[in-house]
N, C-alpha and C positions, 0 to 999 in steps of 0.2 A: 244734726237733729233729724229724727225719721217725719216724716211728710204727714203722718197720719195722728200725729203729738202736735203740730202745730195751733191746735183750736185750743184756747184756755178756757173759755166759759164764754158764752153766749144769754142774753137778758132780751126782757121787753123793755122798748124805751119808743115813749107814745105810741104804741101799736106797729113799731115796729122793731123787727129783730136784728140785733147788734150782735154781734162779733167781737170778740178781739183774743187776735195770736200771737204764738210766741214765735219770735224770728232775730236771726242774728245781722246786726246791721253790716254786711261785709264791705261798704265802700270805706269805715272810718277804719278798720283793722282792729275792730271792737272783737273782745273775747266772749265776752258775754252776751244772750240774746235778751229783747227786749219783747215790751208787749206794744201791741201796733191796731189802730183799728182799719176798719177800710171804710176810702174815701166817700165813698157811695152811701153806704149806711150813714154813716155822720153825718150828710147832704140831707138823705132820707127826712134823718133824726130833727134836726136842729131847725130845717125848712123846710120838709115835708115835701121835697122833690125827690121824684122815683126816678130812673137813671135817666127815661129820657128828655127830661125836666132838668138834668142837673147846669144852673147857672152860673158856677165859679164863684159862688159866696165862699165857701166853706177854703175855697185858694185865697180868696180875699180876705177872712176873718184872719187867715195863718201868717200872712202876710204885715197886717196890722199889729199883729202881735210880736212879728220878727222870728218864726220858728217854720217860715214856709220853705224856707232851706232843706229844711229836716225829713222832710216827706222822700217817700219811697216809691215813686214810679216806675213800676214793673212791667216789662213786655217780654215777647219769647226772648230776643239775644238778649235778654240779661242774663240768661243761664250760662251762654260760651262768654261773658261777660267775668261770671263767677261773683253775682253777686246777692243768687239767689242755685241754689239745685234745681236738676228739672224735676223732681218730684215736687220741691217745695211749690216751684212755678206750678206744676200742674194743681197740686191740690191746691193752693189759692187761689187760681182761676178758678177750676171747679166750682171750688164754693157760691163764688159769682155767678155762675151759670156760661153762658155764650160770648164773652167776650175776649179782645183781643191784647187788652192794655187796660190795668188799674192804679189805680195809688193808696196805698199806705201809709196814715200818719200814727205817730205814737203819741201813745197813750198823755206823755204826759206834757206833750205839744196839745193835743186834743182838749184839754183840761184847761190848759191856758189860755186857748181860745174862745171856750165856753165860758168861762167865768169872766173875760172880754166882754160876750156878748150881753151876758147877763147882765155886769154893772151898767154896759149902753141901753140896755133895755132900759133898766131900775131906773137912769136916767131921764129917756123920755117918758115916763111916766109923768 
């Protein structure tokens, strides 16, 4: 898949901007690619923590849900790794800006976790 096809549609979600791309998961020998968002935004989103704020809720939501497995934490050797192109790795850093290591959950890991939080929230109410 070309580097520059990997953004599917970006939204506002509470004032801030989400992402989410298309990428093939190469560690299961998946054929197909999937949609994934990035860690950071969903942190953003859900907690309203900006990167250097981000406190490991959003590992801990994924975790309580059983889907923290599932995440995609990218650094440069994942490329001679092959489990991402250096294109791809570059343009998804890019998109971050300056950094040196992210993570990627999918979409419908991200879902499951959210609706997690939601019924806990609904809860203590």
């Amino acid at each position: 898949m070309a580097a520059d096809s990997l953004l599917v549609r970006q939204g506002d979600a509470g004032g801030v901007t989400a992402s989410v791309v298309r990428l093939m998961d190469r560690r299961s020998g998946a054929s197909e690619s999937q949609e994934w968002a990035f860690h950071r935004e969903v942190e953003a989103v859900l907690y309203g923590n900006g990167f250097a704020e981000q406190t490991g809720a959003v590992y801990r939501l994924l975790k309580r849900t059983g889907v923290q497995g599932r995440t995609l934490p990218l650094k440069k050797s994942c490329t001679q790794q092959g489990i991402v192109t250096q294109a791809e790795f570059e343009w998804l850093r890019g998109h971050l800006g300056d950094v040196r290591s992210f993570t990627l959950i999918p979409i419908d890991a991200h879902r499951r976790g959210s609706a997690t939080l939601r019924r806990r929230s609904a809860a203590t109410w």
